[in-house]
PLY file of the C-alpha trace (Angstrom):
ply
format ascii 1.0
element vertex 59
property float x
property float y
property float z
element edge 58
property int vertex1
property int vertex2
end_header
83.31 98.91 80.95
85.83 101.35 80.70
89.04 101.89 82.53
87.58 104.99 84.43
84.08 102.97 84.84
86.17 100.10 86.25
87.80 102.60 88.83
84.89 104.51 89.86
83.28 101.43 90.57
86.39 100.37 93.04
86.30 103.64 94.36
82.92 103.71 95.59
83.39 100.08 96.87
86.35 101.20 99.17
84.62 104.28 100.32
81.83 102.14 101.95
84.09 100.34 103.32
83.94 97.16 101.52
87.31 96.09 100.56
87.03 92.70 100.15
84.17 94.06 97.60
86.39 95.72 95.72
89.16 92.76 95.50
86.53 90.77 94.36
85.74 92.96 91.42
88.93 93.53 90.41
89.34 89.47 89.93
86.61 89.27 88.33
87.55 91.89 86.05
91.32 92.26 85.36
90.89 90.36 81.91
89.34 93.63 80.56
92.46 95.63 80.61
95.74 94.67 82.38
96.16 98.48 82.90
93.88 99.39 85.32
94.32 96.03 87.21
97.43 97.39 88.09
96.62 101.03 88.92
93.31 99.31 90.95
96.00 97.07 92.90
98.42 99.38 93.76
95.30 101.33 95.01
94.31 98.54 97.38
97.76 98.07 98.57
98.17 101.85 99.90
94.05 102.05 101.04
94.13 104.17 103.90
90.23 104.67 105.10
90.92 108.14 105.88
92.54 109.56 103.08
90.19 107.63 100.55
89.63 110.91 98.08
93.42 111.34 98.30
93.62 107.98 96.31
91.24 108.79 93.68
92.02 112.87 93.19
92.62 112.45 89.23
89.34 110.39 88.45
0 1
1 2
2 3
3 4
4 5
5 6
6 7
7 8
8 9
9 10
10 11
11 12
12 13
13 14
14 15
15 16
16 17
17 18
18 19
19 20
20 21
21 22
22 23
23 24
24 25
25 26
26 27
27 28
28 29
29 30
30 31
31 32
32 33
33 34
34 35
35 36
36 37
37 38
38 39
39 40
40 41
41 42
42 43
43 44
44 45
45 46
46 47
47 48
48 49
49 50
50 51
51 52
52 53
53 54
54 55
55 56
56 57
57 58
């Protein structure tokens, strides 16, 4: 997958709801490209449920 793939997929994960989902993936994922491990970590660490599209404006 690629980087944008990857984030999509965590984006749609966190918009349901399911965060523990989404930390999942990431784990089971972040040997495809240390890059968007990051950028997909530092978007777990400032979720906020209502400002969800706020997080993910330049995808």
């Amino acid at each position: 997958m690629e980087k944008q793939e990857l984030l999509a997929q965590i984006k749609k994960m966190l918009e349901q709801g399911n965060v523990e989902e989404a930390k999942k993936f990431i784990e089971e994922h972040q040997s495809d490209s240390s890059e968007w491990v990051t950028q997909a970590k530092e978007m777990l660490g400032h979720f906020d449920p209502d400002g969800v599209a706020k997080n993910f404006k330049d995808l």
